[in-house]
MIFIVO-590838 format. One line per field, with one value per residue (C-alpha): x, y, z; residue in three letters. Coordinates in Angstrom, 3 decimals, padded with zeros to 6 digits. Layout:
<pts>
c1 <- X,... .
c2 <- Y,... .
c3 <- Z,... .
code <- ALA,... .
</pts>
This chain:
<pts>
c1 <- 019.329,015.852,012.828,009.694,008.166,011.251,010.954,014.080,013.982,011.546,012.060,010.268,009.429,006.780,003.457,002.169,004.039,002.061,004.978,007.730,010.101,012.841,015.818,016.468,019.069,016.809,019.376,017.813,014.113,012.770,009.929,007.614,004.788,003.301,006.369,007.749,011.003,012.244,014.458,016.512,017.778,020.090,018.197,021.412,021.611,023.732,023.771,022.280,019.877,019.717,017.129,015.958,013.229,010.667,007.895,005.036,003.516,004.954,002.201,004.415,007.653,009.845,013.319,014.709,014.713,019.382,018.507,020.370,017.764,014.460,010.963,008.792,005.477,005.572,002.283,001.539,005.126,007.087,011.001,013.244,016.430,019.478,018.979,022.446,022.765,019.283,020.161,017.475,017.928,014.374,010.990,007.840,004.563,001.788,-001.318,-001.623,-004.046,-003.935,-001.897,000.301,-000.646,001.440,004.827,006.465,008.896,008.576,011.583,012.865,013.298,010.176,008.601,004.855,003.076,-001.152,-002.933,-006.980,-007.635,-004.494,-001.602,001.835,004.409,007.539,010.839,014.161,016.672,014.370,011.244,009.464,005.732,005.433,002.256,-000.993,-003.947,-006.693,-009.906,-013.102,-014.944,-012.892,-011.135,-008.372,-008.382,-005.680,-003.288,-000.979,001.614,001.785,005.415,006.677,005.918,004.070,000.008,-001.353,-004.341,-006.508,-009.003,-011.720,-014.414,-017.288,-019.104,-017.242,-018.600,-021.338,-024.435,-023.013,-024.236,-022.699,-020.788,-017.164,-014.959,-011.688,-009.611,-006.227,-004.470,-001.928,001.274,002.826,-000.248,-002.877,-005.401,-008.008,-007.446,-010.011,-012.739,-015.093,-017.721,-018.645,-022.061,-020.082,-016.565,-013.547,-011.284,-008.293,-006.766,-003.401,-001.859,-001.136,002.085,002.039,-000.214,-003.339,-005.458,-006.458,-008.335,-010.252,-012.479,-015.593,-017.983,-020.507,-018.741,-017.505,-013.975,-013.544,-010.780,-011.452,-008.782,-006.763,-006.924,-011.047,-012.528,-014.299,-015.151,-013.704,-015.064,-016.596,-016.969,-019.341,-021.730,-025.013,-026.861,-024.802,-025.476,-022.271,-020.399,-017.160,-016.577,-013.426,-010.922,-007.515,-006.001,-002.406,-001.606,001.244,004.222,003.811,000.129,-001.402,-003.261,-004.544,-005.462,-008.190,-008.531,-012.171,-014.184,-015.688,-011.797,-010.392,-007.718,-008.837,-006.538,-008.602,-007.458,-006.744,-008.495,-011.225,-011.902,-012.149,-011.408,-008.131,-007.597,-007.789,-006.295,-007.037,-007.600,-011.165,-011.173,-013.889,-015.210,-015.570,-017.358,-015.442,-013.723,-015.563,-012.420,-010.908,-010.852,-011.331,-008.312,-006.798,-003.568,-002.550,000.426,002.198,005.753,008.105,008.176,004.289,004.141,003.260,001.070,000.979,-002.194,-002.418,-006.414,-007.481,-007.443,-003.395,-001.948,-000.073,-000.041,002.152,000.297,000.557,-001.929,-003.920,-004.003,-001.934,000.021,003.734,003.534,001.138,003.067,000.743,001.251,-000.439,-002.649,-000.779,-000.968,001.443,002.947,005.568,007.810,011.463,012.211,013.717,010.780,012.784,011.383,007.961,007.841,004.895,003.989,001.736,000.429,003.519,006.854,007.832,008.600,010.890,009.863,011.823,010.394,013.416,016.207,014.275,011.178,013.233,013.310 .
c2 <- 020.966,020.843,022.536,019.827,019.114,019.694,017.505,015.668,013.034,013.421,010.756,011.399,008.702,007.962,006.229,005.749,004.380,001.669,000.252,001.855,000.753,001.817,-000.101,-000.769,001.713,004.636,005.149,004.100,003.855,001.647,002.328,000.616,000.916,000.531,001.381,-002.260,-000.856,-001.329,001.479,001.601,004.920,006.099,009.170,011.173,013.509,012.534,008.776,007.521,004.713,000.854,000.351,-003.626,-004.352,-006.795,-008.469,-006.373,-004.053,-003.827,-003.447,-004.280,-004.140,-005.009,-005.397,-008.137,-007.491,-007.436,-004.947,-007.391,-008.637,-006.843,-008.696,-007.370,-008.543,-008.525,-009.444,-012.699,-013.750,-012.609,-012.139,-012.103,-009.909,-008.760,-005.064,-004.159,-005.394,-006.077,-009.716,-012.117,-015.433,-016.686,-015.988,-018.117,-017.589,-017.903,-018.412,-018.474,-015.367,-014.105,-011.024,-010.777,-007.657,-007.485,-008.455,-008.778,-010.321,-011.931,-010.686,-014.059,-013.633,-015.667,-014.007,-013.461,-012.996,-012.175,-011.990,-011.955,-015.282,-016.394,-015.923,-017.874,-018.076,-018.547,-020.104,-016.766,-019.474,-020.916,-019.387,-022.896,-022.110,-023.740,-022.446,-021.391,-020.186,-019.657,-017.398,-017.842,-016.200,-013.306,-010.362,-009.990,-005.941,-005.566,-007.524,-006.975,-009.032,-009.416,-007.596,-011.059,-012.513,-015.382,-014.417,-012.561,-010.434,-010.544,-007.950,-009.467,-008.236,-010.903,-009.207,-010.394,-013.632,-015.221,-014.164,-010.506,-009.366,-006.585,-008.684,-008.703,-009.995,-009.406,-012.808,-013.934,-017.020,-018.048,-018.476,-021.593,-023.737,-021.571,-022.044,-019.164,-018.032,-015.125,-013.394,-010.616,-009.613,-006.535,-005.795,-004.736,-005.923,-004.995,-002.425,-002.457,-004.143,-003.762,-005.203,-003.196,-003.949,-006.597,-008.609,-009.407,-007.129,-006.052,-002.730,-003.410,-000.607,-001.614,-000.396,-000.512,003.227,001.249,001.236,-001.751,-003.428,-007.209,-009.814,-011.352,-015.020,-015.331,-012.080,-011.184,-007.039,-004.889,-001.614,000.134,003.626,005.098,002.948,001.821,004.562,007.369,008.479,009.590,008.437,008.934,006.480,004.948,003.443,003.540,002.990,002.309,001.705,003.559,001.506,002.240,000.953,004.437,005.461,004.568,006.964,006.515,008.186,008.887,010.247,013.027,014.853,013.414,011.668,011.105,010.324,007.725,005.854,002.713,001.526,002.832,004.509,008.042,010.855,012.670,015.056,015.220,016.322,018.587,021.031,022.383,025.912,025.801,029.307,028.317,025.332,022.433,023.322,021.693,021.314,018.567,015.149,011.900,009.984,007.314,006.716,007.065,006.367,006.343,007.524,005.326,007.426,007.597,011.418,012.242,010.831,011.338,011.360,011.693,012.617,013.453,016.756,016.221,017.001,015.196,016.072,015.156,016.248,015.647,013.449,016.364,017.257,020.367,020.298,020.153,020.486,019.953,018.793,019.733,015.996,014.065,011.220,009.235,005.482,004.586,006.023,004.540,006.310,004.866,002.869,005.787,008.257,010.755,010.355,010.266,008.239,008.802,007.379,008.909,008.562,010.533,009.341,009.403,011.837,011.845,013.740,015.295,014.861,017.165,015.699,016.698,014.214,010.747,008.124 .
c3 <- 004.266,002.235,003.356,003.895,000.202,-002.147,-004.898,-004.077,-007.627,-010.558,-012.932,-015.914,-018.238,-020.698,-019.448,-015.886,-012.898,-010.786,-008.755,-006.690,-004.033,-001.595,-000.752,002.803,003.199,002.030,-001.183,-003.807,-005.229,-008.086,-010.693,-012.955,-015.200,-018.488,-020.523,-019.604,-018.273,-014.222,-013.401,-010.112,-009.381,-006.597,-004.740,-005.455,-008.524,-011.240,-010.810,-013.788,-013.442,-014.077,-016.770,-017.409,-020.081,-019.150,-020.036,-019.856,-017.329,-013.885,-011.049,-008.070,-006.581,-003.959,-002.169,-000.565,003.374,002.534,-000.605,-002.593,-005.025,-006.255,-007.043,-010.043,-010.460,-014.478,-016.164,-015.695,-013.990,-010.924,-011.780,-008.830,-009.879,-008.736,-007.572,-008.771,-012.100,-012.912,-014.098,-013.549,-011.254,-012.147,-013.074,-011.887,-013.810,-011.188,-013.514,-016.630,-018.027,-014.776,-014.059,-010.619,-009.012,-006.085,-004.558,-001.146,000.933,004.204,007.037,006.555,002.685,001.089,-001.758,-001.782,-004.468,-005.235,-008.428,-008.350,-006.907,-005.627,-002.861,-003.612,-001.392,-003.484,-002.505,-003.009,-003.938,-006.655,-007.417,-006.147,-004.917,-001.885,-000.528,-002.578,-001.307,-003.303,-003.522,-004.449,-005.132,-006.587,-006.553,-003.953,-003.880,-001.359,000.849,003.908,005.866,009.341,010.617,011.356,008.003,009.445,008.642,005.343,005.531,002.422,001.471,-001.047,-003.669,-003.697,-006.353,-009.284,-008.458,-010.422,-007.663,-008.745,-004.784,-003.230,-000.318,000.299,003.263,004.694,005.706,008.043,006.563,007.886,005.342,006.651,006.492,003.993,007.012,007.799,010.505,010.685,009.030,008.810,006.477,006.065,004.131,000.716,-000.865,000.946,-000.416,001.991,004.679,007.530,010.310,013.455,014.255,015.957,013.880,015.895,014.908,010.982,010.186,006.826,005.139,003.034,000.423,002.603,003.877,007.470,008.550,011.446,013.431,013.720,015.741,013.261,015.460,014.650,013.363,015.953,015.074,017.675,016.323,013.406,012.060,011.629,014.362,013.381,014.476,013.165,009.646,008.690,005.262,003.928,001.607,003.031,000.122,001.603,004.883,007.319,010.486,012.211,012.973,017.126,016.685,018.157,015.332,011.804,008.989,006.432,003.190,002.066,-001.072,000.693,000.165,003.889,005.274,009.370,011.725,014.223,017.161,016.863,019.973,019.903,016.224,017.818,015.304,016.206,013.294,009.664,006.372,004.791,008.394,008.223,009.318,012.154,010.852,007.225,005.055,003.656,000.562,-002.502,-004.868,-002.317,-004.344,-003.098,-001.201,-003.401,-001.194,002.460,004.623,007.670,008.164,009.770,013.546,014.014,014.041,010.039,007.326,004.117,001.212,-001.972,-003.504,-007.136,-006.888,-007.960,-004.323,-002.073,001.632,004.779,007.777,011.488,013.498,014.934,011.146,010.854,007.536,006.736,003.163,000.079,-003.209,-006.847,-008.699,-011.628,-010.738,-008.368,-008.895,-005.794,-002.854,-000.451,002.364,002.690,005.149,007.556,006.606,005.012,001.526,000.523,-003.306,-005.549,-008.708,-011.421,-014.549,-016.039,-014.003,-010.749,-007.750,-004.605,-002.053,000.841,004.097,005.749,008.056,011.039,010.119,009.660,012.188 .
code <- UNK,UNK,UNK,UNK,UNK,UNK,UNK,UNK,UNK,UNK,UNK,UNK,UNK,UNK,UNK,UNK,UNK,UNK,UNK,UNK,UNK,UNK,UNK,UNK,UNK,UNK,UNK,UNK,UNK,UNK,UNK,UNK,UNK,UNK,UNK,UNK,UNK,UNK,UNK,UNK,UNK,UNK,UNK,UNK,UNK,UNK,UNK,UNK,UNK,UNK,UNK,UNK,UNK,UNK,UNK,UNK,UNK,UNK,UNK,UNK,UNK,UNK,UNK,UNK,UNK,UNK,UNK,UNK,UNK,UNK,UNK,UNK,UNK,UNK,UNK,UNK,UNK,UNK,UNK,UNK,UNK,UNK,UNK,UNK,UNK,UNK,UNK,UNK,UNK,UNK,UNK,UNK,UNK,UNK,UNK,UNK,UNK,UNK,UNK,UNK,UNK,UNK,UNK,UNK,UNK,UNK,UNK,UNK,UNK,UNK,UNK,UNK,UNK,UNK,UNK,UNK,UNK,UNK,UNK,UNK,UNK,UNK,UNK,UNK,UNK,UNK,UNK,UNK,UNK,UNK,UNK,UNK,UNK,UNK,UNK,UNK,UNK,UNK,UNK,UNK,UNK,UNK,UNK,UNK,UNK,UNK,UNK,UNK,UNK,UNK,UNK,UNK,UNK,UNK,UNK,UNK,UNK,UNK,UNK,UNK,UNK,UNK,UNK,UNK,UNK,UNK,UNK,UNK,UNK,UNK,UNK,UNK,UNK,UNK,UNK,UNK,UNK,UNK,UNK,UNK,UNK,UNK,UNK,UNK,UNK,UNK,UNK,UNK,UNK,UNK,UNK,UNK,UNK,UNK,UNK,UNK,UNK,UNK,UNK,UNK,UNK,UNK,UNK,UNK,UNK,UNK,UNK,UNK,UNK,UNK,UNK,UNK,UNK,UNK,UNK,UNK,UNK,UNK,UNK,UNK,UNK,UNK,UNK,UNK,UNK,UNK,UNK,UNK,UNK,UNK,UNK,UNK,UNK,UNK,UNK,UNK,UNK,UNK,UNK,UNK,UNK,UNK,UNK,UNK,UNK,UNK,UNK,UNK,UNK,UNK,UNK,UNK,UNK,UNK,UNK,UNK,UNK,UNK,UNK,UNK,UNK,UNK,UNK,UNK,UNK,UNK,UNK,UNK,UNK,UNK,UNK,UNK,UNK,UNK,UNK,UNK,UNK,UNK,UNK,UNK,UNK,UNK,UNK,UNK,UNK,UNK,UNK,UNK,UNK,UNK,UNK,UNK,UNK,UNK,UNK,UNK,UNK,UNK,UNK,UNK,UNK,UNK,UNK,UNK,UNK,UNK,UNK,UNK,UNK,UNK,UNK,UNK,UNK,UNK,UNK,UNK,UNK,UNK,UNK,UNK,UNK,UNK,UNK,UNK,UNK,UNK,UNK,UNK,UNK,UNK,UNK,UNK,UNK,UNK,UNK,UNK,UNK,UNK,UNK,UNK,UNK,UNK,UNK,UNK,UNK,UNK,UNK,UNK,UNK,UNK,UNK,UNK,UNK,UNK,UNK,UNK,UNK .
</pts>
């Protein structure tokens, strides 16, 4: 049995890794990056990996809800493949000159698909688009489904537009019509969104160093941090909900990852523990990535200060991994492995038998 933090996988390769992915059954995890190679590789040592050339850079990943088929968001195309064999069943450019940045699947199979300004939803059996919503003006910076598949929350960056403003807003469209269904703006772009778990409510963080919770069905803002009158900035860039819908953690330049509630936005811990006695440590980097395990009690962060850290919601540390730059960061489906990728490979790491489920 492995102690919390043991590197479980590292899967070197040349270049940076933007895109990982765990199968379903927790046995296998898939990279990709700038070396234009997809590599599936069972979490077990010794099993050598599938390796697939593509097109050009990989920036997203996913596997089918059955494990059966993989998409990779590959330049300006997504390729839906067979997970096993790597073979491809089709490929559907998007836009031309416009990159896809990001892949998913819907529970009932459908394959989503962002770049900048648009959101396809793509037909598994043949690639078709059937739905596109568009955005403008640009940049979609993040996006999140709703658990059932059936709404897509859309964080956006206003100020690529022409007005070059600061202004941003964070939108609910629904996927089988493209209608909005909600919407808040913040005073800045929007840098991240989620669902809680049961889809009517999205927690969106902004430039304008505010983390709020809005209703999904009409935006109306159900709280913010910090309030109006409080002073306090943290420079939220990251954020998750926990699968049980308790809590949400928030990753911040100031060096933190808070745990808040996610009624009310209440602080409830946060990572890296301050010692009450002693001042913040200065060498804490910003928080580029946060997640939530699978059972609600652990999240994980990853800052630029090259560390990686699963802590509890009170804030009390498990472990605290030295990495390169991490690009992406996923736990499997059963929480047992954290996956990380950086600018130089890939990691696996063990979360220990006692922390799955």
């Amino acid at each position: 049995m492995s102690d919390p933090g043991t590197v479980a996988l590292r899967a070197t390769q040349e270049g940076s890794v933007q895109a990982i992915a765990f199968s379903p059954d927790n046995k296998r995890f898939a990279t990709g990056g700038d070396d234009t190679r997809l590599r599936v590789r069972s979490i077990e040592i010794g099993q050598p990996p599938l390796e697939v050339t593509v097109s050009g850079s990989v920036t997203g990943l996913a596997f089918s809800p059955d494990g059966s088929k993989i998409a990779v968001a590959d330049f300006e195309s997504v390729f839906l493949r067979d997970s096993s064999t790597g073979t491809a069943l089709w490929q559907g450019p998007l836009a031309p000159g416009n990159s896809v940045n990001t892949v998913r699947f819907t529970p009932d199979g459908q394959v989503i698909a962002a770049t900048d300004t648009l959101i396809a939803v793509l037909d598994q059996a043949s690639g078709a688009t059937k739905r596109r919503i568009t955005v403008d003006p640009p940049l979609i910076a993040d996006v999140d489904l709703s658990p059932d598949g059936t709404r897509i929350a859309l964080a956006v960056d206003e100020r690529h537009g022409g007005n070059h403003q600061h202004a941003g807003s964070a939108r609910v469209h629904d996927l089988a019509t493209g209608a909005q269904l909600g919407r808040l703006t913040p005073d800045d772009a929007v840098f991240a969104v989620a669902f809680d778990p049961d889809g009517t409510q999205v927690l969106c963080c902004s430039a304008d160093d505010t983390v709020r919770m809005f209703r999904a069905e009409d935006g109306k803002q159900l709280w913010r941090v910090p309030e109006e009158d409080d002073d306090q900035v943290t420079a939220p860039h990251c954020l998750a909900f926990d699968p049980q819908g308790t809590w949400t953690v928030v990753g911040g330049a100031d060096g933190f990852a808070r745990i808040l509630d996610a009624d009310t936005g209440i602080e409830r811990g946060r990572a890296p523990k301050l010692n009450p006695t002693s001042p913040p440590d200065q060498s804490f980097g910003a928080v580029t990535h946060v997640a939530f395990s699978p059972n609600g009690k652990h999240a994980a962060s990853a800052s630029i200060d090259n560390a990686v850290r699963l802590f509890k919601v009170d804030g009390a540390e498990l472990y605290t991994v030295p990495t390169d730059e991490v690009l992406a960061m996923r736990f499997s489906p059963n929480g047992r492995w954290l996956g990380v990728g950086t600018m130089n490979g890939a990691l696996v790491i063990d979360n220990g038998e006692a922390n799955q489920g």
